[in-house]
Z-matrix of the N, CA and C atoms (Angstrom, degrees):
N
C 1 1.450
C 2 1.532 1 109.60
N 3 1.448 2 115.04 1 136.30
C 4 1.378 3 108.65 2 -179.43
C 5 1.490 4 109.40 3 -102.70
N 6 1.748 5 102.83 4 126.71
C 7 1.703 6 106.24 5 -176.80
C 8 1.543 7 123.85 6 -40.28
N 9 0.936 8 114.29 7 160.38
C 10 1.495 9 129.79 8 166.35
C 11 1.656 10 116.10 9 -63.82
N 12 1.603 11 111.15 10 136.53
C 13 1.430 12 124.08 11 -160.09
C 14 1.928 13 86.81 12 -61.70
N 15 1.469 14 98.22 13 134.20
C 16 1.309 15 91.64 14 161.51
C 17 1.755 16 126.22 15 -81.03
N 18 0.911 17 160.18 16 34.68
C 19 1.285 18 157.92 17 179.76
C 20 1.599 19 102.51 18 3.33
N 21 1.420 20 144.45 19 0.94
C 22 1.354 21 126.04 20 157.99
C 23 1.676 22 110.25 21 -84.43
N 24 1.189 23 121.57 22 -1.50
C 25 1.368 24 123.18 23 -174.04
C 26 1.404 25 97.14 24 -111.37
N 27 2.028 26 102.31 25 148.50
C 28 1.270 27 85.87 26 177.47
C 29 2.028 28 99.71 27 -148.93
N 30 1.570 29 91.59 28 -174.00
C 31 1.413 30 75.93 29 -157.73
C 32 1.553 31 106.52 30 -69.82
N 33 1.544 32 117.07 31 161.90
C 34 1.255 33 120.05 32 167.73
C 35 1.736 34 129.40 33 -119.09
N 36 1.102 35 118.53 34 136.52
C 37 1.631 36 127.07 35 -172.76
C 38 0.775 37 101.82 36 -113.41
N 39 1.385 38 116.74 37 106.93
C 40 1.714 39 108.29 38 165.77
C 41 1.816 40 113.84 39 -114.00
N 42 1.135 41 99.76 40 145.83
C 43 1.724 42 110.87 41 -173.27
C 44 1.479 43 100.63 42 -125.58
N 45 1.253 44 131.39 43 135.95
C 46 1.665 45 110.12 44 164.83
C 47 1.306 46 119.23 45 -92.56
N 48 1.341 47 137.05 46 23.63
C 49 0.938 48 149.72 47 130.29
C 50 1.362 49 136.27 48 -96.35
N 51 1.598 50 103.82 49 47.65
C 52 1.773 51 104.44 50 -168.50
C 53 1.475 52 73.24 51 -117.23
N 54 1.941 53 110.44 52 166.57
C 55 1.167 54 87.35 53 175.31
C 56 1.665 55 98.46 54 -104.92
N 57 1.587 56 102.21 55 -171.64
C 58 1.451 57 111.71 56 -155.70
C 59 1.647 58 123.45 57 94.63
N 60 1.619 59 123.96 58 -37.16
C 61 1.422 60 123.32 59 139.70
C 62 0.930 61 121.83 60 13.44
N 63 1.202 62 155.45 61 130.54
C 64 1.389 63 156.58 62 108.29
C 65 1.402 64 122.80 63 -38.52
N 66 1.552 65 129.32 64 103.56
C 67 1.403 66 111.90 65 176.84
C 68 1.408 67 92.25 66 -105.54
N 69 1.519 68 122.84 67 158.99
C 70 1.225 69 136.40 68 -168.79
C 71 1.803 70 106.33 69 -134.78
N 72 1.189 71 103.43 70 99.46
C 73 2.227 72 94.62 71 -175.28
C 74 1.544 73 91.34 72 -79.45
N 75 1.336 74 108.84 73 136.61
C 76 2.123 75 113.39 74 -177.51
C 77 1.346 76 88.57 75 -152.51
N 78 1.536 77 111.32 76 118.33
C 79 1.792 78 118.84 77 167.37
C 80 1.432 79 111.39 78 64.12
N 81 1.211 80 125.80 79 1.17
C 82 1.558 81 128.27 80 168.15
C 83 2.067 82 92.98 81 100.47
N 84 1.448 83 107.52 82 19.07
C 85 1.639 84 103.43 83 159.96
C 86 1.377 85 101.99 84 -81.89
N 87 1.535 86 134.27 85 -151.79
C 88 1.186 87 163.89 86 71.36
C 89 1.379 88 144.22 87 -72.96
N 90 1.303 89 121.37 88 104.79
C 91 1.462 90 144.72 89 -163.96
C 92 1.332 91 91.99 90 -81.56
N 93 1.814 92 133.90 91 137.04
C 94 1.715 93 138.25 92 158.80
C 95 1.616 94 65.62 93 -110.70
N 96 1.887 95 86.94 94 153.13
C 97 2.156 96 107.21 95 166.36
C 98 1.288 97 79.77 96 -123.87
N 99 1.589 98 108.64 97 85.27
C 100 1.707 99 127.25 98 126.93
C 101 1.835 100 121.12 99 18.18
N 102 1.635 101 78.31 100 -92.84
C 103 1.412 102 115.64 101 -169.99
C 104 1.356 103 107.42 102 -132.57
N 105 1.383 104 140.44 103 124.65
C 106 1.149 105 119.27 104 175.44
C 107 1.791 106 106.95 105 -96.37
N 108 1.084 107 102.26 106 -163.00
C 109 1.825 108 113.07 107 176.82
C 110 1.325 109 128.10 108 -94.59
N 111 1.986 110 93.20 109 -11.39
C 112 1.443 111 99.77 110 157.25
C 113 1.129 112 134.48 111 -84.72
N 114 1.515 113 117.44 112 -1.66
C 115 1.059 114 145.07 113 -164.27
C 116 2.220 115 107.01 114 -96.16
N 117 1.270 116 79.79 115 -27.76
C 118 1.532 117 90.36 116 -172.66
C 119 1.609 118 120.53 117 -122.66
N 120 1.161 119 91.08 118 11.37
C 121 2.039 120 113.28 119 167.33
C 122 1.516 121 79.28 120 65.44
N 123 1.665 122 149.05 121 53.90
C 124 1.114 123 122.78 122 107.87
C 125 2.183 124 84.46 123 119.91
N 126 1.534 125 97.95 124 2.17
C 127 1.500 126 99.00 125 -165.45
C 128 1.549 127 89.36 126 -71.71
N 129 1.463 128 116.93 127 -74.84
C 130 1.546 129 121.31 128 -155.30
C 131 1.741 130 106.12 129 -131.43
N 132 1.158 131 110.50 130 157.23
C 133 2.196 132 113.97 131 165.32
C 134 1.343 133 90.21 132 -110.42
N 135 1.046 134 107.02 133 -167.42
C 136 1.830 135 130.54 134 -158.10
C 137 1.706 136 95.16 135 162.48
N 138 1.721 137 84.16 136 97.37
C 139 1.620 138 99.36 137 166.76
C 140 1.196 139 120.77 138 -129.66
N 141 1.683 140 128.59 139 134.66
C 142 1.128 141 132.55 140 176.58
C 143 1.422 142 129.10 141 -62.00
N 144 1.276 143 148.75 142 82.80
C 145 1.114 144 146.42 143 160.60
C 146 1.624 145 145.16 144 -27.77
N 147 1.241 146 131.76 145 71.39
C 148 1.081 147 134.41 146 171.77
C 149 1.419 148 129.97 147 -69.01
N 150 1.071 149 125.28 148 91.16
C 151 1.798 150 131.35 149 -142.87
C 152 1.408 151 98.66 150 -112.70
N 153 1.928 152 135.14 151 82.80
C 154 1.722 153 120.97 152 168.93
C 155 1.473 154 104.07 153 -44.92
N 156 1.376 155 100.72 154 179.58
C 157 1.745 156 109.49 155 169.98
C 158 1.394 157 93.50 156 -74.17
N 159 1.509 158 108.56 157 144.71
C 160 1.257 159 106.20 158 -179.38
C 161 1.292 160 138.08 159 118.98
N 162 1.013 161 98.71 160 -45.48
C 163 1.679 162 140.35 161 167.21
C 164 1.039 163 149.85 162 -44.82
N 165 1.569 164 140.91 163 101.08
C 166 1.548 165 121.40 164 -169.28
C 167 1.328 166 117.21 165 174.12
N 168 0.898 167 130.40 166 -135.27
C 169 1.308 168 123.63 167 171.60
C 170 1.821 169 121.37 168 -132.10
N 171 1.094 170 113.22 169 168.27
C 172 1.825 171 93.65 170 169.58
C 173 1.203 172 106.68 171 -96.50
N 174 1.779 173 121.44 172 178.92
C 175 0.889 174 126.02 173 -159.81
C 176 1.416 175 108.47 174 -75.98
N 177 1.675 176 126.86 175 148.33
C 178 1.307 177 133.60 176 -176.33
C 179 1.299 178 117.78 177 -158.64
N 180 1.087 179 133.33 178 167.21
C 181 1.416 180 125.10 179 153.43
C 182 1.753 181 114.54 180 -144.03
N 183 0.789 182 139.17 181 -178.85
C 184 1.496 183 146.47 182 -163.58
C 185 1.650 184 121.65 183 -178.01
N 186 1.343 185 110.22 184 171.36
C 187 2.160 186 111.14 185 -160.58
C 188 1.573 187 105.41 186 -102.11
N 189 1.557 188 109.23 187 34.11
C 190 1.178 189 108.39 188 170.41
C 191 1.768 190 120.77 189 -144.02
N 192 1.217 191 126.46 190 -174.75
C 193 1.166 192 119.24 191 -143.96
C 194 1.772 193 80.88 192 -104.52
N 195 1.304 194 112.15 193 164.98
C 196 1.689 195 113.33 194 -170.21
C 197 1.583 196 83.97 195 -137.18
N 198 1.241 197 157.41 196 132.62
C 199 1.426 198 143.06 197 81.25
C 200 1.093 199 147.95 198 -78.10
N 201 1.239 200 115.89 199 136.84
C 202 1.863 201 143.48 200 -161.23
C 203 1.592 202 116.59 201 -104.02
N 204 1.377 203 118.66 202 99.35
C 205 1.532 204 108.26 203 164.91
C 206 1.577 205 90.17 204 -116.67
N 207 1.566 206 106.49 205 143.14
C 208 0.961 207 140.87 206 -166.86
C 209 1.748 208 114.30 207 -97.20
N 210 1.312 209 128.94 208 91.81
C 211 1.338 210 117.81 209 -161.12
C 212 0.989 211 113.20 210 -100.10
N 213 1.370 212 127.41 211 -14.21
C 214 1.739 213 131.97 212 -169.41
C 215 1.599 214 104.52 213 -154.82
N 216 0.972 215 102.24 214 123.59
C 217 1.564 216 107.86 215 170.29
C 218 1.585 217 107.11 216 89.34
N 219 1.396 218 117.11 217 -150.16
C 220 1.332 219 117.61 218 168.43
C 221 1.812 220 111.55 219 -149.91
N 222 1.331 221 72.46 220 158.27
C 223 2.502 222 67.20 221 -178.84
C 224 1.144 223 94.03 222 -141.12
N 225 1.827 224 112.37 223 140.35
C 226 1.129 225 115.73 224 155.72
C 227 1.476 226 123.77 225 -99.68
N 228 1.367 227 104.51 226 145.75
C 229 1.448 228 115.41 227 -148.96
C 230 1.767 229 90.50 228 -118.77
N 231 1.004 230 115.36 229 97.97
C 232 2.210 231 128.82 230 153.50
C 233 1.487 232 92.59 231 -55.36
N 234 1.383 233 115.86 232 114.31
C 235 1.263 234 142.47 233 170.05
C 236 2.168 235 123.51 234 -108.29
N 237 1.062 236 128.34 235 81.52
C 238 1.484 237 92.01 236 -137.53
C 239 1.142 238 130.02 237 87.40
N 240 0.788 239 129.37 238 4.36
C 241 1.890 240 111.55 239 -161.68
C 242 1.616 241 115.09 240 76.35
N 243 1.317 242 125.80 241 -31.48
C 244 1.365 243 147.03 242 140.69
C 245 1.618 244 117.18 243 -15.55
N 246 1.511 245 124.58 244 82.12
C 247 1.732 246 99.53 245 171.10
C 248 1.569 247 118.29 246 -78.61
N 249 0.997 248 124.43 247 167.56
C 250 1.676 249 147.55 248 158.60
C 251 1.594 250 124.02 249 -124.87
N 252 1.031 251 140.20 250 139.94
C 253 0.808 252 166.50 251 132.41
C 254 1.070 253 130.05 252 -37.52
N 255 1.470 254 142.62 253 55.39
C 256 1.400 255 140.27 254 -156.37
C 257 1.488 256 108.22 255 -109.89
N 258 1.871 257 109.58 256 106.77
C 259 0.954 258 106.82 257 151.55
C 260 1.839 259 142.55 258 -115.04
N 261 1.421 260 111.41 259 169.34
C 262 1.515 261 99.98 260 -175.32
C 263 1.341 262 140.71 261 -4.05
N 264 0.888 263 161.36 262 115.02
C 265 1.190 264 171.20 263 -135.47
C 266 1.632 265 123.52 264 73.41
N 267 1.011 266 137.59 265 0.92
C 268 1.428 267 166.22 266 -125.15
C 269 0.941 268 121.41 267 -108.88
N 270 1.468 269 134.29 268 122.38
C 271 1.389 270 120.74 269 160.41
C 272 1.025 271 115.25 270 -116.57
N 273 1.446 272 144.72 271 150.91
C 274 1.427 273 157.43 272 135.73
C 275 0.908 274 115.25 273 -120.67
N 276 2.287 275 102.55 274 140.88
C 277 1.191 276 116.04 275 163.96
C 278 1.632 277 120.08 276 -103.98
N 279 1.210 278 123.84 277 137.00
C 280 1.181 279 114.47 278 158.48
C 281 1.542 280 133.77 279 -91.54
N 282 1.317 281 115.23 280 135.00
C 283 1.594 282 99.58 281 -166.90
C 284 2.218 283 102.22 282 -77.67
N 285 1.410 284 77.70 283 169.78
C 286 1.701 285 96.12 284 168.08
C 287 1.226 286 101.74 285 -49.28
N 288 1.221 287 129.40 286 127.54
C 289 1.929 288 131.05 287 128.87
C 290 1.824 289 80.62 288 94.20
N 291 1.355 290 116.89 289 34.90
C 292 1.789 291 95.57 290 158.29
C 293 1.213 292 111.21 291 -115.07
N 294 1.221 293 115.41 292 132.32
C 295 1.853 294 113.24 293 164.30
C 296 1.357 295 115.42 294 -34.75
N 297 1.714 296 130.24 295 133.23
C 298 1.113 297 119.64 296 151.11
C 299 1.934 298 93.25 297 -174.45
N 300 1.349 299 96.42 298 -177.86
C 301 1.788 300 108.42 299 -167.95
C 302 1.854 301 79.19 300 -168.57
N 303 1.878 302 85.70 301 155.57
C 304 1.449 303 99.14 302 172.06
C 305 1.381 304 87.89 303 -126.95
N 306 1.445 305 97.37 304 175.54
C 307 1.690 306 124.25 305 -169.90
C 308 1.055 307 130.43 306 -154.77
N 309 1.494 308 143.00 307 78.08
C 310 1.718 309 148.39 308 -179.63
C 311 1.118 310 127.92 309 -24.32
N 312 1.423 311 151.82 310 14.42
C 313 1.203 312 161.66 311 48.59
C 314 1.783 313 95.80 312 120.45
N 315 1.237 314 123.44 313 -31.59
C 316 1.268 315 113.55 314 -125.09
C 317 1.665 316 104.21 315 -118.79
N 318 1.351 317 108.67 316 3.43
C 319 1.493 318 131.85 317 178.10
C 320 1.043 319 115.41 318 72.13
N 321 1.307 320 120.55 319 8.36
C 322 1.901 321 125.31 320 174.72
C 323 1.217 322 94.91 321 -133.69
N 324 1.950 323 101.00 322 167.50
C 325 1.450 324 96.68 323 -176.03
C 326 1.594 325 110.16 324 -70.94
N 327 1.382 326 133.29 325 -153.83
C 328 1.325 327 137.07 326 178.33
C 329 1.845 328 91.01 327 -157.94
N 330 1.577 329 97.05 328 156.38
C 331 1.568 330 111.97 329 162.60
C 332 1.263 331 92.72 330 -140.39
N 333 1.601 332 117.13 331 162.99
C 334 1.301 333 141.68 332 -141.35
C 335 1.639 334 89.93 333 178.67
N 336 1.646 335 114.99 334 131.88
C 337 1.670 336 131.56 335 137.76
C 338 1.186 337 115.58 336 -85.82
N 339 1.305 338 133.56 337 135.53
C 340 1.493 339 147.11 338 -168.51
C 341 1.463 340 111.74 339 -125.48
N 342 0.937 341 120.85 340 94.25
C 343 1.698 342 129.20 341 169.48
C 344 1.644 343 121.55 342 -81.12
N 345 0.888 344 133.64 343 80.52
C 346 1.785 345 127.06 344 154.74
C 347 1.367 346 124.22 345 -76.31
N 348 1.549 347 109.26 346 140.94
C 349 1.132 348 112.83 347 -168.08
C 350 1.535 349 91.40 348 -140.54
N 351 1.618 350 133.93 349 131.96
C 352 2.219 351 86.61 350 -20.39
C 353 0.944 352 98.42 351 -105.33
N 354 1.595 353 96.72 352 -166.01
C 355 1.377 354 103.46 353 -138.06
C 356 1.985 355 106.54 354 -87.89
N 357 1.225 356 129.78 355 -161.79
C 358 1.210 357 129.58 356 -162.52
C 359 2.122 358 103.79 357 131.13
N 360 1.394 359 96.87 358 -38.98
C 361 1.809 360 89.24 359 -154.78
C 362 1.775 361 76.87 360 -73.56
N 363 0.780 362 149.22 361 -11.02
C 364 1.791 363 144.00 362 172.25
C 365 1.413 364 99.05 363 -54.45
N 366 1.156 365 123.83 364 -77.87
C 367 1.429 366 131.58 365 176.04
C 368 1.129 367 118.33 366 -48.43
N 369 1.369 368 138.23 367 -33.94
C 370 1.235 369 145.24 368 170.49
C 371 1.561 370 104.88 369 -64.04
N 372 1.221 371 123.28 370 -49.38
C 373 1.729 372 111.40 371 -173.81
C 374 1.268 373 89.58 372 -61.11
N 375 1.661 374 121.83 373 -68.90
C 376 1.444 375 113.64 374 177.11
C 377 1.268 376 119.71 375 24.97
N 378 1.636 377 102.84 376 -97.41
C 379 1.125 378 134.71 377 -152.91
C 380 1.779 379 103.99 378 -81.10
N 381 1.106 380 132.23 379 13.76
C 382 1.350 381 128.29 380 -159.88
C 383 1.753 382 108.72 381 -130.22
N 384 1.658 383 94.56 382 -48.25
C 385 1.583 384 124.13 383 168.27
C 386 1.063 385 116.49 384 -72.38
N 387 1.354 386 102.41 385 169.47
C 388 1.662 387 114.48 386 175.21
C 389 1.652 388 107.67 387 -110.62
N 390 1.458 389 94.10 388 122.17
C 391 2.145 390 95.58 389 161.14
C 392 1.405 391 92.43 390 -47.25
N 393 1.651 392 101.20 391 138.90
C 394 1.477 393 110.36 392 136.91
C 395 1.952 394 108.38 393 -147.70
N 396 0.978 395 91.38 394 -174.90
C 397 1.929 396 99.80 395 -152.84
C 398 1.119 397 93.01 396 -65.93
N 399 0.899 398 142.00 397 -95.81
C 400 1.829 399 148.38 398 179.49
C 401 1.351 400 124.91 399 -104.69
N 402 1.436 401 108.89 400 168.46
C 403 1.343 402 124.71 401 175.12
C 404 1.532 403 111.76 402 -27.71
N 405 1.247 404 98.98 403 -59.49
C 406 2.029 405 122.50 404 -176.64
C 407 1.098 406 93.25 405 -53.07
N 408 1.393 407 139.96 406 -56.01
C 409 1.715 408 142.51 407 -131.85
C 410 1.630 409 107.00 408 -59.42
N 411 1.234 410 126.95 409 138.81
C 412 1.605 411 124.10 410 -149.84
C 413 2.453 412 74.65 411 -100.17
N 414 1.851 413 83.76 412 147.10
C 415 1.561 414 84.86 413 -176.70
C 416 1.165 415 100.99 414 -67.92
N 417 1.392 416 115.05 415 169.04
C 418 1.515 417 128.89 416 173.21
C 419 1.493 418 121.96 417 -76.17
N 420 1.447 419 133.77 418 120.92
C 421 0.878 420 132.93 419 -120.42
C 422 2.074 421 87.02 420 -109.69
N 423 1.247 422 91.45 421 99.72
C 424 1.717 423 96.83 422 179.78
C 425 1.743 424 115.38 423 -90.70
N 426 1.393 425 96.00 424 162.30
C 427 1.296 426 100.59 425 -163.43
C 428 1.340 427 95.72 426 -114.56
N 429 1.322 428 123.10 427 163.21
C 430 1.558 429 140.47 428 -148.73
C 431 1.948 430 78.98 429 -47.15
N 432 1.546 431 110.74 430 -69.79
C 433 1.372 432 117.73 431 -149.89
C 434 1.371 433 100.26 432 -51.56
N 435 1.388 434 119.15 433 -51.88
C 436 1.668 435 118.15 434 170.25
C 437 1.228 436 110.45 435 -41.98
N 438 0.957 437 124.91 436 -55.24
C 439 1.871 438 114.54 437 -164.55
C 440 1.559 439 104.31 438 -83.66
N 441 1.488 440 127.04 439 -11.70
C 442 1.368 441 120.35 440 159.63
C 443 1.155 442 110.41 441 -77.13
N 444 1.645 443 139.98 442 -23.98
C 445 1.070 444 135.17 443 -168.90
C 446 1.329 445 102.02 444 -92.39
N 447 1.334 446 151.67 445 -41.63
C 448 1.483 447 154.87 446 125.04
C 449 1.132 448 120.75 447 5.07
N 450 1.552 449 108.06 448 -58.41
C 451 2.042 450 107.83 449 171.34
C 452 0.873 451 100.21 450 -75.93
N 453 1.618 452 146.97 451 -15.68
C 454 1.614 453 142.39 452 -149.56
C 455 1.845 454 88.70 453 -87.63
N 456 1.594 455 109.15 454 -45.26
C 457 1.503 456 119.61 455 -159.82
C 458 1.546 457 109.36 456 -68.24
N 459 1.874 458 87.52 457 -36.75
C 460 1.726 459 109.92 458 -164.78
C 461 1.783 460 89.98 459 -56.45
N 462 1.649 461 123.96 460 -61.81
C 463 1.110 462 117.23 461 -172.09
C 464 1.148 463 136.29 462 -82.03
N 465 1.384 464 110.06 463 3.83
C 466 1.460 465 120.17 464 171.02
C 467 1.384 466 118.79 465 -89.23
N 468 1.080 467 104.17 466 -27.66
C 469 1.901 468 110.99 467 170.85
C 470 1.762 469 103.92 468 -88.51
N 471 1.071 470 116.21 469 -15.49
C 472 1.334 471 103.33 470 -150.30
C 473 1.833 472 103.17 471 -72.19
N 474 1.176 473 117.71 472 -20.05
C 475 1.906 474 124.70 473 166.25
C 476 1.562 475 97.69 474 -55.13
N 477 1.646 476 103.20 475 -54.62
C 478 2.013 477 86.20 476 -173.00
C 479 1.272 478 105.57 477 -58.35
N 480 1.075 479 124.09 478 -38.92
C 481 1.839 480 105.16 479 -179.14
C 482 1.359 481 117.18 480 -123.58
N 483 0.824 482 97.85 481 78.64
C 484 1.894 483 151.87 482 162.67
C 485 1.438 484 95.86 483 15.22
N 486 1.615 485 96.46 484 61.80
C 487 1.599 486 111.87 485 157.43
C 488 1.304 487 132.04 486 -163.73
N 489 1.737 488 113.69 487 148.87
C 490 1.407 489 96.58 488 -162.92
C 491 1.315 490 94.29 489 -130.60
N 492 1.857 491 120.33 490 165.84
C 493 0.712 492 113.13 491 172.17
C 494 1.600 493 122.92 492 -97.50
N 495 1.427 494 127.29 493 -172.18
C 496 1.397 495 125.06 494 -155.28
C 497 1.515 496 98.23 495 -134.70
């Protein structure tokens, strides 16, 4: 039997240019929080991806499901040890618990939507990144000790949300 509509939930629109947004600067990307996981009792996030050339993350993996559509530009995505080539129009999933990292490759910037299920990796940039005002907003310009103290945070939380790096 499927439960009864809850009426405390309600619908959500997200734009990353509405204001109220969350922009998040992480590794010289920009993260929009979509949708967060509070938003979805903990089912899925939906984050906007702003990827320079260059760009990405290191290698990691984690116990949840990752999907990637690719809206602007292209990223290559180390799958395995495996590269791809992912451009615009695109989707990829990554499974739970596989090695992989993406990488901007492509000499322009790239955008990407990012779905985890569930959700948590929303809260995790959170807490790792820096707010900044908008999409545009230039990252905050850290100093050696800041950006050591950043990976220090990145890997010290990264067990609570059930990921490690490689």
């Amino acid at each position: 039997m499927i439960p009864e509509d809850d009426p405390s939930r309600s619908l959500t629109v997200a734009n990353p240019d509405a204001p109220g947004t969350t922009h998040v600067s992480l590794v010289g990307n920009t993260y929009a929080m979509l949708i967060s996981g509070e938003q979805t009792n903990g089912r899925y996030c939906l984050i906007e991806m702003r990827v320079p050339d260059g760009g990405g993350p290191p290698p990691h993996r984690h116990d949840f499901e990752e999907m990637f559509t690719v809206l602007e530009g292209e990223i290559e995505f180390t799958f395995r040890g495996e590269k791809h080539v992912v451009p615009a129009g695109t989707t990829i999933n990554i499974p739970a618990n596989a090695p992989h990292n993406f990488r901007n490759t492509s000499g322009a910037p790239a955008r990407m939507l990012c779905m985890c299920t569930p959700a948590g990796q929303d809260e995790y940039f959170l807490r790792i990144g820096d707010v900044i005002e908008g999409r545009d907003a230039p990252a905050p310009q850290l100093t050696p000790e800041e950006q050591a103290e950043r990976r220090k945070r990145a890997a010290d939380l990264a067990s609570r949300y059930r990921s490690v790096f490689l």
